[in-house]
N, CA, C and O atoms as a GROMACS GRO file, in nm:
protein
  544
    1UNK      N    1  -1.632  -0.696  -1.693
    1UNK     CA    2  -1.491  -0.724  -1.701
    1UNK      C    3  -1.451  -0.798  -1.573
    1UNK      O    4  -1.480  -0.748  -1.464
    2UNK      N    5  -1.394  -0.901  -1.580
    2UNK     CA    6  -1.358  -1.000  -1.481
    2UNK      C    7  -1.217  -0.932  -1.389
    2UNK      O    8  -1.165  -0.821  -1.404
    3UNK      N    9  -1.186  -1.024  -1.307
    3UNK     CA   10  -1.051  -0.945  -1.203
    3UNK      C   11  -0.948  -0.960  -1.316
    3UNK      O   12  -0.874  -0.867  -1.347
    4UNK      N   13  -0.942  -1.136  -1.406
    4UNK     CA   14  -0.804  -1.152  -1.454
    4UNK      C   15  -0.780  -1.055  -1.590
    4UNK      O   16  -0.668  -1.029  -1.635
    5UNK      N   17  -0.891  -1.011  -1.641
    5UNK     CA   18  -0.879  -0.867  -1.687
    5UNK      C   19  -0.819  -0.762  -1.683
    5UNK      O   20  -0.761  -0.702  -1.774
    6UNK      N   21  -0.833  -0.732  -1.558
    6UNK     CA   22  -0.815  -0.604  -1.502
    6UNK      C   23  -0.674  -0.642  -1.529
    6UNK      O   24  -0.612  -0.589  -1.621
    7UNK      N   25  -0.611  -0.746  -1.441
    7UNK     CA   26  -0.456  -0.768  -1.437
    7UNK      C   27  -0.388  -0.755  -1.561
    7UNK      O   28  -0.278  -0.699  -1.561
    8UNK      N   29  -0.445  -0.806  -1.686
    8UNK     CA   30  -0.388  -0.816  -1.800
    8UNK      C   31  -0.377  -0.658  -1.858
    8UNK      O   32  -0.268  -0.614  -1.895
    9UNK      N   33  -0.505  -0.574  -1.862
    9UNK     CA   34  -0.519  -0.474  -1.876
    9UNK      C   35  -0.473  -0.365  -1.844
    9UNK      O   36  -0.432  -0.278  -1.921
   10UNK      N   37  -0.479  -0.361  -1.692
   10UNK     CA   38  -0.432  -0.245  -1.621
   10UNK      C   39  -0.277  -0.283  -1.552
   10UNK      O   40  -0.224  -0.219  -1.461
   11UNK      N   41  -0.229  -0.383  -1.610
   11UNK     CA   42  -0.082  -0.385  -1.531
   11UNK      C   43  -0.004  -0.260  -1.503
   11UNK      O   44   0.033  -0.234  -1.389
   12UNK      N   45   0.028  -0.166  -1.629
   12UNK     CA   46   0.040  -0.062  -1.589
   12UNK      C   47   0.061   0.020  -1.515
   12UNK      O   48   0.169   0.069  -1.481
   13UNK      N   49  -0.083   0.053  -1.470
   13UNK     CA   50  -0.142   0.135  -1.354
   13UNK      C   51  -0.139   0.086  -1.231
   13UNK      O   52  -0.109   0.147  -1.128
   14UNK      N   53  -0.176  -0.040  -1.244
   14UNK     CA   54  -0.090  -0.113  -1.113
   14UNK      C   55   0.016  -0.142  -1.091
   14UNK      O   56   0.037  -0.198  -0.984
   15UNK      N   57   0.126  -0.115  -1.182
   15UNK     CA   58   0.271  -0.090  -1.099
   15UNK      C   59   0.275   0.030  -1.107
   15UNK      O   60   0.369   0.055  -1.031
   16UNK      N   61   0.224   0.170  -1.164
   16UNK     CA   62   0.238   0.259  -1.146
   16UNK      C   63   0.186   0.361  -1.005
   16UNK      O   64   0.227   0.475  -0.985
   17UNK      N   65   0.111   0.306  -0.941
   17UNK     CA   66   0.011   0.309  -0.834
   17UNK      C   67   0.125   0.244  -0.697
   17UNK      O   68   0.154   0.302  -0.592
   18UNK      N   69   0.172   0.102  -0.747
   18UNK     CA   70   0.214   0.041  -0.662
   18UNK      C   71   0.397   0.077  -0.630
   18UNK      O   72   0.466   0.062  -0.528
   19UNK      N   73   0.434   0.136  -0.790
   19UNK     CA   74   0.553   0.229  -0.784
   19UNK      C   75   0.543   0.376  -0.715
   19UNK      O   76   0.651   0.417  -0.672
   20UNK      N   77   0.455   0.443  -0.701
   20UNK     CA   78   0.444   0.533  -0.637
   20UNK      C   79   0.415   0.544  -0.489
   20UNK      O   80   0.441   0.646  -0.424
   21UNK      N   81   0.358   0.430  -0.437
   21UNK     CA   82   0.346   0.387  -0.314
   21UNK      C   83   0.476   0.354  -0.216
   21UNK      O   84   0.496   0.380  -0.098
   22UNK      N   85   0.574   0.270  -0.339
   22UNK     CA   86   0.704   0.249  -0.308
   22UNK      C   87   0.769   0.417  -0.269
   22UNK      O   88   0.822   0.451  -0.163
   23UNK      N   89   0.750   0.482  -0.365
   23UNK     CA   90   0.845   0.604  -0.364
   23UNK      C   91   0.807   0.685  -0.261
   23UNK      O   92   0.878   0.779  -0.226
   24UNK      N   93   0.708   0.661  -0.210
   24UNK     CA   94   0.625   0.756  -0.073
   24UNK      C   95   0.707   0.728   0.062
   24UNK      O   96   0.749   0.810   0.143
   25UNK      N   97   0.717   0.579   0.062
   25UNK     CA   98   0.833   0.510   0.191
   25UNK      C   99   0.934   0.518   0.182
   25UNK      O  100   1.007   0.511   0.281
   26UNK      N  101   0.977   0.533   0.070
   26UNK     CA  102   1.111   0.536   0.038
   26UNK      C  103   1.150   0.730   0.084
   26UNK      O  104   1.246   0.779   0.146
   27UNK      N  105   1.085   0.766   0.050
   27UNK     CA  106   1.138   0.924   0.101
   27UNK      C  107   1.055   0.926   0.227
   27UNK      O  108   1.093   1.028   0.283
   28UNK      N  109   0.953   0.865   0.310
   28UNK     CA  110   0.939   0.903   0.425
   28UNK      C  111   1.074   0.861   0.528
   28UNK      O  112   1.126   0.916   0.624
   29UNK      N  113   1.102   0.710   0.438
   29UNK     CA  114   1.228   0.686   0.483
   29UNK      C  115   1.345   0.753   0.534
   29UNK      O  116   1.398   0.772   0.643
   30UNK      N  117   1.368   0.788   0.386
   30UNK     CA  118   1.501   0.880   0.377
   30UNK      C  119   1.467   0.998   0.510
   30UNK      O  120   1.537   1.003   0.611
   31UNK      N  121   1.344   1.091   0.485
   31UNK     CA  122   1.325   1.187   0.605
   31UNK      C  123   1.431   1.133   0.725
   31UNK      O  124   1.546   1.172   0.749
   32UNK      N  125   1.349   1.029   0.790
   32UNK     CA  126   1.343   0.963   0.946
   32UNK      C  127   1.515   0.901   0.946
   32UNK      O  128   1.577   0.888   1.051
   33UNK      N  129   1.574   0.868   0.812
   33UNK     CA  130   1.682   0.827   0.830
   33UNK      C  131   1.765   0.953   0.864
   33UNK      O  132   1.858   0.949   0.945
   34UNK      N  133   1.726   1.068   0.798
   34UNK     CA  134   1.792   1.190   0.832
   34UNK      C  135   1.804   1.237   0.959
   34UNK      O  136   1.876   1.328   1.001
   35UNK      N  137   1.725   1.165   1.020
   35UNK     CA  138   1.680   1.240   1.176
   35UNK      C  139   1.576   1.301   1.179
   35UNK      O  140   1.569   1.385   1.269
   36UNK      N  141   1.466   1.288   1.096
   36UNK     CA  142   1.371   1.382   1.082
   36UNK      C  143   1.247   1.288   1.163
   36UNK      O  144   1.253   1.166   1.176
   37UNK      N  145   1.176   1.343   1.194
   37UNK     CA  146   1.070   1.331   1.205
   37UNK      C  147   0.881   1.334   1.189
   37UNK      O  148   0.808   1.387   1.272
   38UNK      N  149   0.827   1.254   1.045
   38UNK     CA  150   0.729   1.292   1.005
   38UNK      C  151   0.627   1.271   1.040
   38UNK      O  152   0.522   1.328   1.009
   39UNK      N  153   0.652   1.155   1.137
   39UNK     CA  154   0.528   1.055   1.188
   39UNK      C  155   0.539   1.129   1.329
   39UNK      O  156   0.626   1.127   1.415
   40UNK      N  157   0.396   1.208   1.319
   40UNK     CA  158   0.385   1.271   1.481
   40UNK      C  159   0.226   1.254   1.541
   40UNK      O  160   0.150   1.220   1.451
   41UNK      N  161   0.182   1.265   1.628
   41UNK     CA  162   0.076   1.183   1.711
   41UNK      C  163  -0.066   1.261   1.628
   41UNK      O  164  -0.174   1.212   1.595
   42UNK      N  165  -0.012   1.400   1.614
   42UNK     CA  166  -0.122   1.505   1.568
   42UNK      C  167  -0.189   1.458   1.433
   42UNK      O  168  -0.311   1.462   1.416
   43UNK      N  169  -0.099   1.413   1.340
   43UNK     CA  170  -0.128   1.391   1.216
   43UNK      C  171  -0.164   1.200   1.199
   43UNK      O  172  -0.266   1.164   1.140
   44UNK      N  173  -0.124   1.158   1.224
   44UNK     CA  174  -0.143   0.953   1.256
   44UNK      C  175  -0.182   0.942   1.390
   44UNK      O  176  -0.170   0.823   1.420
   45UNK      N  177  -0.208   0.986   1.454
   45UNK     CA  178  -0.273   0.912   1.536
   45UNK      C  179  -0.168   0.837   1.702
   45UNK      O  180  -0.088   0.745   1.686
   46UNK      N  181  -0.189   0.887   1.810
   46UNK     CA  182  -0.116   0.839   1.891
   46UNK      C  183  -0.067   0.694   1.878
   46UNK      O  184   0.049   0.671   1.915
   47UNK      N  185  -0.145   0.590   1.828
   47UNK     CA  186  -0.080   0.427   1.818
   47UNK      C  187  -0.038   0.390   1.712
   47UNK      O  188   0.015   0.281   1.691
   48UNK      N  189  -0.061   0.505   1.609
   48UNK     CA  190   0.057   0.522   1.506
   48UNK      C  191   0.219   0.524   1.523
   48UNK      O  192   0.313   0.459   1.477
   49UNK      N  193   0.199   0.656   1.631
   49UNK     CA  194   0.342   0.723   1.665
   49UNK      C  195   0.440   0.666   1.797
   49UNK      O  196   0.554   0.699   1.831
   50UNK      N  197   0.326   0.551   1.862
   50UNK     CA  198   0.386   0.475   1.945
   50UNK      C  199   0.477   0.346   1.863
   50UNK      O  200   0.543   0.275   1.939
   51UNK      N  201   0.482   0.324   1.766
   51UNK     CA  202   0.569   0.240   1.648
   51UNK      C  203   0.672   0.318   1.601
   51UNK      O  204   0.652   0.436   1.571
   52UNK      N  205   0.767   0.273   1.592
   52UNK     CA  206   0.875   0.322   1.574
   52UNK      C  207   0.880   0.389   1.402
   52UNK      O  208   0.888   0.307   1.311
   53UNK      N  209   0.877   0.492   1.380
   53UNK     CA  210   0.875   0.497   1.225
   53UNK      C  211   0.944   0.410   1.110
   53UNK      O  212   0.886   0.410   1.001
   54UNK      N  213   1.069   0.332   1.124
   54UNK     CA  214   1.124   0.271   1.042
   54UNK      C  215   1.039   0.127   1.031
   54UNK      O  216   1.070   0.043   0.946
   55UNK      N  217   0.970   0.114   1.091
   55UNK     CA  218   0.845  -0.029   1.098
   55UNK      C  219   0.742  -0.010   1.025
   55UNK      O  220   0.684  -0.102   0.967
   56UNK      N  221   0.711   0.107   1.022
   56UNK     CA  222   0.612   0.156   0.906
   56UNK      C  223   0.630   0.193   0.805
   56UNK      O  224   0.531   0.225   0.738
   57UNK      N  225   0.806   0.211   0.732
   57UNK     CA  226   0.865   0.228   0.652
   57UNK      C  227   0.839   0.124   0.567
   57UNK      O  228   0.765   0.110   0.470
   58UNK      N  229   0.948   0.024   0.649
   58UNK     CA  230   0.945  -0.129   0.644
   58UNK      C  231   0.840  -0.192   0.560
   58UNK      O  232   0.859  -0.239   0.447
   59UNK      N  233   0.721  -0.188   0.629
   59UNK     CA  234   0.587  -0.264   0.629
   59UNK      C  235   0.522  -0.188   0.463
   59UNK      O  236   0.444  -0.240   0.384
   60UNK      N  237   0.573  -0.082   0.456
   60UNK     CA  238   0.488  -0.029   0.324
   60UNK      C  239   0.564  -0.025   0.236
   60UNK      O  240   0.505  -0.007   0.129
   61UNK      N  241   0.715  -0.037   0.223
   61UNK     CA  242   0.772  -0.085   0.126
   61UNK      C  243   0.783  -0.181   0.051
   61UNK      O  244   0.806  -0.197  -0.069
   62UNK      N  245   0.739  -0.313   0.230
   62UNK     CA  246   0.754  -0.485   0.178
   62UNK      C  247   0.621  -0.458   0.044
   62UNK      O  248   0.634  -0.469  -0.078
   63UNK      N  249   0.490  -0.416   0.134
   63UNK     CA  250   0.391  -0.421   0.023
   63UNK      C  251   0.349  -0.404  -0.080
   63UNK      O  252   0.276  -0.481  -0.142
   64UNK      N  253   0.404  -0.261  -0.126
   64UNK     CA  254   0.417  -0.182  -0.209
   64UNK      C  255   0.519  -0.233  -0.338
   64UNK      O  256   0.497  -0.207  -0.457
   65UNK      N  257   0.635  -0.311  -0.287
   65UNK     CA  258   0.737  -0.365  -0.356
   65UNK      C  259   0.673  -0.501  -0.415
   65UNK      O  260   0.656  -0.525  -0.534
   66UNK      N  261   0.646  -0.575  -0.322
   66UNK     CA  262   0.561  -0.733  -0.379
   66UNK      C  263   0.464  -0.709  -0.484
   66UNK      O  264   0.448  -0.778  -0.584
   67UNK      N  265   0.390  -0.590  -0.445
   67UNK     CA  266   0.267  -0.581  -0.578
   67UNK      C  267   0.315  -0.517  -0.692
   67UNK      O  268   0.251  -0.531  -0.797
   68UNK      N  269   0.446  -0.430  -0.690
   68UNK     CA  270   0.472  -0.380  -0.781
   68UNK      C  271   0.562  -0.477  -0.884
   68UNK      O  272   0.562  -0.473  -1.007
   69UNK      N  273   0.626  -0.551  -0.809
   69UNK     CA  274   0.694  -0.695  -0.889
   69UNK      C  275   0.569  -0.779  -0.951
   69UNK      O  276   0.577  -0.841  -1.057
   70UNK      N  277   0.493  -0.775  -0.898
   70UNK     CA  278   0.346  -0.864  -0.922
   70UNK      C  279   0.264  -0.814  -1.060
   70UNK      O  280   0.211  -0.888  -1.143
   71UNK      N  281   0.268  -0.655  -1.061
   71UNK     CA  282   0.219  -0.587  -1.152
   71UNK      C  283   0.299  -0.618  -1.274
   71UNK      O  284   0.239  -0.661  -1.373
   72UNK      N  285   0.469  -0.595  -1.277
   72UNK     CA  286   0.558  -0.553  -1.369
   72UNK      C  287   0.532  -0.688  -1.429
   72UNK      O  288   0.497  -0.689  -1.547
   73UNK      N  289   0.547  -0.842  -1.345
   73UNK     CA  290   0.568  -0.953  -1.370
   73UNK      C  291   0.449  -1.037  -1.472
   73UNK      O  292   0.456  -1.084  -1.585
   74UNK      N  293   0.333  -1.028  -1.364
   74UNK     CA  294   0.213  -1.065  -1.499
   74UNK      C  295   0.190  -1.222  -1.500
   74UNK      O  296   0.288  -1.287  -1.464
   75UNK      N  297   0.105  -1.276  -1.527
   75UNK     CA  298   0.103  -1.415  -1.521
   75UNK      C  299   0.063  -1.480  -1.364
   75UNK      O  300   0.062  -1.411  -1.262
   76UNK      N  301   0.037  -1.606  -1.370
   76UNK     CA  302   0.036  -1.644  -1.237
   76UNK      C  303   0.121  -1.643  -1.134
   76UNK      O  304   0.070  -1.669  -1.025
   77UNK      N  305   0.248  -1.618  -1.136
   77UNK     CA  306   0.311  -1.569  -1.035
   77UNK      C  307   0.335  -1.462  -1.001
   77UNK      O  308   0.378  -1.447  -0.887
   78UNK      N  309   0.315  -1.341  -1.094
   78UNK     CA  310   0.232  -1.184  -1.055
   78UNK      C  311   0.151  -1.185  -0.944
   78UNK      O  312   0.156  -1.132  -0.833
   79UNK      N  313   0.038  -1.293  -1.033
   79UNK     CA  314  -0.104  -1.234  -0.963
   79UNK      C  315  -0.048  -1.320  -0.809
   79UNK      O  316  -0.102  -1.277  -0.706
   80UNK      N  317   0.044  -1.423  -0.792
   80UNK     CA  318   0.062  -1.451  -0.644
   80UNK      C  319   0.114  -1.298  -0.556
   80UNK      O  320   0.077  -1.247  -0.450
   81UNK      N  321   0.194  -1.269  -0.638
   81UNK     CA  322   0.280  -1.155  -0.556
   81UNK      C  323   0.180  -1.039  -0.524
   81UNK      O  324   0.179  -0.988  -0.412
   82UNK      N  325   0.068  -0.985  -0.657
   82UNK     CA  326  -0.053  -0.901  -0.594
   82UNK      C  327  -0.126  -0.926  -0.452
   82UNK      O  328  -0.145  -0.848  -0.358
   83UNK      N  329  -0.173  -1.104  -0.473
   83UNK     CA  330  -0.233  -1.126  -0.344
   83UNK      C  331  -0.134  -1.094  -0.183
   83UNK      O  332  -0.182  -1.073  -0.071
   84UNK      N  333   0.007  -1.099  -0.221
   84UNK     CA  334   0.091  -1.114  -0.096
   84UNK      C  335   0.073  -1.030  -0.066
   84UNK      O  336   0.017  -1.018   0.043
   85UNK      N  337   0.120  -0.884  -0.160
   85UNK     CA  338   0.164  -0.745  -0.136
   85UNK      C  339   0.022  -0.725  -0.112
   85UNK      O  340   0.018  -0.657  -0.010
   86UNK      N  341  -0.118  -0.752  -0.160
   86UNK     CA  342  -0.258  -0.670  -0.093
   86UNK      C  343  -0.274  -0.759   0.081
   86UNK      O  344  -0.337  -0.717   0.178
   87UNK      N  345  -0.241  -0.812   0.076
   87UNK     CA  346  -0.242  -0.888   0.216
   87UNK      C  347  -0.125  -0.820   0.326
   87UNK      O  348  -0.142  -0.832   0.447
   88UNK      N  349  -0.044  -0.771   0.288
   88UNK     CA  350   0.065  -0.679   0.369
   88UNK      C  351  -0.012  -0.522   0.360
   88UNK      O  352  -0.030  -0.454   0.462
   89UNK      N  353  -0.060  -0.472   0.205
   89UNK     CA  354  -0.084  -0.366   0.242
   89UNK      C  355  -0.238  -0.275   0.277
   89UNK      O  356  -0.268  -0.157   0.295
   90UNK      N  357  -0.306  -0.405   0.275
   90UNK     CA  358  -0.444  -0.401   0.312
   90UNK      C  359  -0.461  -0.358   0.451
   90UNK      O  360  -0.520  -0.251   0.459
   91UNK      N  361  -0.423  -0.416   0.574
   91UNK     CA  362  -0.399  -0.439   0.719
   91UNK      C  363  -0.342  -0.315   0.710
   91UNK      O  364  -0.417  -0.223   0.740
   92UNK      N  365  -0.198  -0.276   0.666
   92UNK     CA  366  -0.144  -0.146   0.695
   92UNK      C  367  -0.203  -0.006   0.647
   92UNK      O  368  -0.185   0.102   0.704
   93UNK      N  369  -0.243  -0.018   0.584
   93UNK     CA  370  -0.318   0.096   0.574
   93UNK      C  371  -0.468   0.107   0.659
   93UNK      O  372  -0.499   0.219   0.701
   94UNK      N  373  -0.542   0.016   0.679
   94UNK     CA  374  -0.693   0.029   0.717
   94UNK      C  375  -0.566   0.085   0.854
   94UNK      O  376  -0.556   0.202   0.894
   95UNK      N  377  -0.492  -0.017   0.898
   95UNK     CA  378  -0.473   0.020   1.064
   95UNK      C  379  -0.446   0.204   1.057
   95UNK      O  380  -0.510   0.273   1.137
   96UNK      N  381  -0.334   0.285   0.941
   96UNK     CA  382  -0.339   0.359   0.941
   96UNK      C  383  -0.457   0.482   0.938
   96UNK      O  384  -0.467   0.581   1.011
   97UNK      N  385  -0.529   0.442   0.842
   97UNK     CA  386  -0.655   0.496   0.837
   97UNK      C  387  -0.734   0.513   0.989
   97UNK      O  388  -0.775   0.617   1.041
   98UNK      N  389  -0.742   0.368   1.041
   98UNK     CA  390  -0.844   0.391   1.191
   98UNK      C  391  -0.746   0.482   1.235
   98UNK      O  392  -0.792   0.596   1.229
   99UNK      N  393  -0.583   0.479   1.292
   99UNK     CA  394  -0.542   0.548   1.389
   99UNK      C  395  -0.524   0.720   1.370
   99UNK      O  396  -0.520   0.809   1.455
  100UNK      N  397  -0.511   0.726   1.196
  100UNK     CA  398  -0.512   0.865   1.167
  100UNK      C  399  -0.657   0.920   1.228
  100UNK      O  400  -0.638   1.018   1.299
  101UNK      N  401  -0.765   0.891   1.222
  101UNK     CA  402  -0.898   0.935   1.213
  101UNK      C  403  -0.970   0.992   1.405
  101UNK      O  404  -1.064   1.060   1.447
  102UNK      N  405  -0.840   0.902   1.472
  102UNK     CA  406  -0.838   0.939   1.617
  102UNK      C  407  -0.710   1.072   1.646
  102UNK      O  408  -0.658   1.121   1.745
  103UNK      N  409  -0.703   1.085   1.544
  103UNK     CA  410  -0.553   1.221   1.551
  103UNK      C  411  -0.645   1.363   1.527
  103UNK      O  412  -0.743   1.360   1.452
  104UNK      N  413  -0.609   1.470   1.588
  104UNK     CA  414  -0.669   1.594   1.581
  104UNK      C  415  -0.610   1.661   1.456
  104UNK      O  416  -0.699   1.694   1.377
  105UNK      N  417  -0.480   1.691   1.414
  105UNK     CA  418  -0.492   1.658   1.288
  105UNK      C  419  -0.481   1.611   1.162
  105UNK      O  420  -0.441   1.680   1.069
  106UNK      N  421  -0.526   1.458   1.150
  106UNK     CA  422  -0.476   1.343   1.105
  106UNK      C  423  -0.629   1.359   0.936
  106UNK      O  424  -0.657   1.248   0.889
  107UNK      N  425  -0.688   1.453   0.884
  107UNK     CA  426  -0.796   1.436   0.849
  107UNK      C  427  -0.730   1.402   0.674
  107UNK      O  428  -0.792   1.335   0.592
  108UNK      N  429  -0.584   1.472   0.649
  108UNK     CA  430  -0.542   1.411   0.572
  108UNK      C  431  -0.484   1.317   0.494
  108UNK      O  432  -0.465   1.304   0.373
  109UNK      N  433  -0.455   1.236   0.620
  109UNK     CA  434  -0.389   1.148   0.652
  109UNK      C  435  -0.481   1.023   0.586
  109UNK      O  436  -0.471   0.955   0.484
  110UNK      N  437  -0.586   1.027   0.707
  110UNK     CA  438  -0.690   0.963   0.665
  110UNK      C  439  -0.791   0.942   0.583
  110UNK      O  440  -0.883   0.862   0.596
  111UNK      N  441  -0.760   1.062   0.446
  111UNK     CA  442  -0.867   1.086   0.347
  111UNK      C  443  -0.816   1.029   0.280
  111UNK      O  444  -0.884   0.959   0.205
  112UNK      N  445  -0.672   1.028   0.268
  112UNK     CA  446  -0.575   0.998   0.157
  112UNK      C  447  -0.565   0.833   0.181
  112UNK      O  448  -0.572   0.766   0.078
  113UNK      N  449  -0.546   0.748   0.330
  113UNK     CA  450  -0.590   0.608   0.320
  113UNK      C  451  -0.711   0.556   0.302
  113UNK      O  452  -0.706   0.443   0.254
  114UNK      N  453  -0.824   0.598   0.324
  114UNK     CA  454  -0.982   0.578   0.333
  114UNK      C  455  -0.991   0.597   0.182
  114UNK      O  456  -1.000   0.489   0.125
  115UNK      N  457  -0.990   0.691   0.108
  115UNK     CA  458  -1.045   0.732  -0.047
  115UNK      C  459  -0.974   0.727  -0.133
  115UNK      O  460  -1.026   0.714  -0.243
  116UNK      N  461  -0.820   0.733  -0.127
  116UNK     CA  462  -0.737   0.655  -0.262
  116UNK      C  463  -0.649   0.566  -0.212
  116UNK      O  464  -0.611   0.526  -0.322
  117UNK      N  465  -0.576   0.492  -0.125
  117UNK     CA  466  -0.475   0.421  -0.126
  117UNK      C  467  -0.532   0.266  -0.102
  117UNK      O  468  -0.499   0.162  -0.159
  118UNK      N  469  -0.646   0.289   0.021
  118UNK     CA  470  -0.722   0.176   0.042
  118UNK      C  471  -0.812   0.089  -0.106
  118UNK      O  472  -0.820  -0.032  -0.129
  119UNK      N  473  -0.859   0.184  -0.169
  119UNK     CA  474  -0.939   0.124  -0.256
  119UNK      C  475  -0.854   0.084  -0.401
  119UNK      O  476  -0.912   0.034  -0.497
  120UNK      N  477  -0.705   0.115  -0.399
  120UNK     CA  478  -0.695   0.065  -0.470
  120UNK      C  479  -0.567  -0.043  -0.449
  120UNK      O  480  -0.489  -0.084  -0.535
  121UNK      N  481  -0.571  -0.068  -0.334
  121UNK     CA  482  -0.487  -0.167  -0.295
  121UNK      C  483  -0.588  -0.292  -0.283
  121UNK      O  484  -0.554  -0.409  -0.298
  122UNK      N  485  -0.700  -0.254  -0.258
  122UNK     CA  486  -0.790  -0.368  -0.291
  122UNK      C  487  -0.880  -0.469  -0.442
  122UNK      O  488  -0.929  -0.580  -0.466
  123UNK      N  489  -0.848  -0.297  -0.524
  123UNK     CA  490  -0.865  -0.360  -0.585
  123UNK      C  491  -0.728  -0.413  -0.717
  123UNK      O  492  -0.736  -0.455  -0.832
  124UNK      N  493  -0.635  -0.390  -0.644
  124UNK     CA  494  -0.509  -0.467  -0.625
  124UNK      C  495  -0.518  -0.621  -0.656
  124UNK      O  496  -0.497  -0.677  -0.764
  125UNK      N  497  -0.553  -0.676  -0.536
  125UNK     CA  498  -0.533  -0.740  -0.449
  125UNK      C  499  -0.674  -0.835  -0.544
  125UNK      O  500  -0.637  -0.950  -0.565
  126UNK      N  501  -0.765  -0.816  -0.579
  126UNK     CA  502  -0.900  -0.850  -0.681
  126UNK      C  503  -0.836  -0.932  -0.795
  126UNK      O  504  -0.854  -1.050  -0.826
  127UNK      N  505  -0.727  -0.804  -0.867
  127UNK     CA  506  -0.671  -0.842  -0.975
  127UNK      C  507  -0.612  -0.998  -0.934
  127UNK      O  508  -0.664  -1.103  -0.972
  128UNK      N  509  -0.481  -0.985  -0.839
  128UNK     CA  510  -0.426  -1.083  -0.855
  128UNK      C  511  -0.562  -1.213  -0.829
  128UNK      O  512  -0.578  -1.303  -0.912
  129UNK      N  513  -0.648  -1.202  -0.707
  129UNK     CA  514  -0.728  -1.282  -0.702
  129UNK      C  515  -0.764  -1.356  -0.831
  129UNK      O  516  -0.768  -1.477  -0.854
  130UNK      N  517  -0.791  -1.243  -0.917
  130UNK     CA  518  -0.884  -1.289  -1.076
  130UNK      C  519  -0.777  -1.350  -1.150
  130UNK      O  520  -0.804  -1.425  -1.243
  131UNK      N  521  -0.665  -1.327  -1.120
  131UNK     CA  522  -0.536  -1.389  -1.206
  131UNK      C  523  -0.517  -1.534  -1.155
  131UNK      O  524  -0.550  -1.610  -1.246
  132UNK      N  525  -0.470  -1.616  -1.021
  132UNK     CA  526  -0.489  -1.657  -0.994
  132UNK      C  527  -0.610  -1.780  -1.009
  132UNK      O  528  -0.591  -1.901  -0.996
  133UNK      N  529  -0.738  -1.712  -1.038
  133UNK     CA  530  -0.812  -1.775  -1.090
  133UNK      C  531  -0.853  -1.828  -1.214
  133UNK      O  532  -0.912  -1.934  -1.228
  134UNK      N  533  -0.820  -1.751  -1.301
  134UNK     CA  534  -0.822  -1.760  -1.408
  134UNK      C  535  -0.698  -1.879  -1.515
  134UNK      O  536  -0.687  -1.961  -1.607
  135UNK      N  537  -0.624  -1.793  -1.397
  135UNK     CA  538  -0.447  -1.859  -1.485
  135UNK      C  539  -0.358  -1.817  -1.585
  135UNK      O  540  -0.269  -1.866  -1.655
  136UNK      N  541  -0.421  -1.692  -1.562
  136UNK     CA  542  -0.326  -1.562  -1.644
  136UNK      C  543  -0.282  -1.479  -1.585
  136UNK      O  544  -0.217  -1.391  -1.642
   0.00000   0.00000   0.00000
């Protein structure tokens, strides 16, 4: 099964994946807008927590939002918006992943970017590639 496959196929699951990703920032959001504080050195990682939390809000919403328009949308200007949003949320997560993995206790943090968020933002990011290529 080719990438532009997958896109045609699994659109779905890739806005459902990429809608749920949204809804994760969106209430870490809301937390930090409250005054709260979720992002702490123990759990992400000290050069995590040296970023201001609403930047990491920011950054995973932009991504999360582009691929999920990308998913809903379909066609070659989908699969552009997959490649944008895996290119925003590729970088943000690996960075999360390395800095969680230097946190004492960051092991969830980092299981959860390393073994489901990473791999399927990539293969995200495949789809639109295969769309793109294809022309569907």
């Amino acid at each position: 099964m080719n990438a532009s496959t997958w896109l045609i196929r699994y659109w779905a699951a890739l806005a459902l994946g990429h809608g749920a990703l949204l809804m994760m920032a969106l209430h870490v959001g809301l937390v930090v807008g409250l005054g709260g504080s979720p992002i702490t050195p123990e759990l992400y990682g000290p050069a995590v927590y040296a970023i201001p939390a609403l930047y990491w809000v920011a950054a995973q919403i932009g991504g999360a939002l582009v691929s999920l328009f990308g998913a809903l949308r379909g066609g070659r200007w989908g699969a552009v918006l997959l490649v944008i949003g895996g290119c925003i949320s590729i970088p943000f997560f690996a960075l999360l992943a390395a800095a969680s993995s230097m946190a004492g206790q960051g092991v969830i943090v980092n299981a959860g970017a390393v073994w489901i968020v990473l791999p399927f933002t990539i293969l995200s990011l495949i789809s639109g590639i295969g769309g793109l290529r294809s022309g569907r």
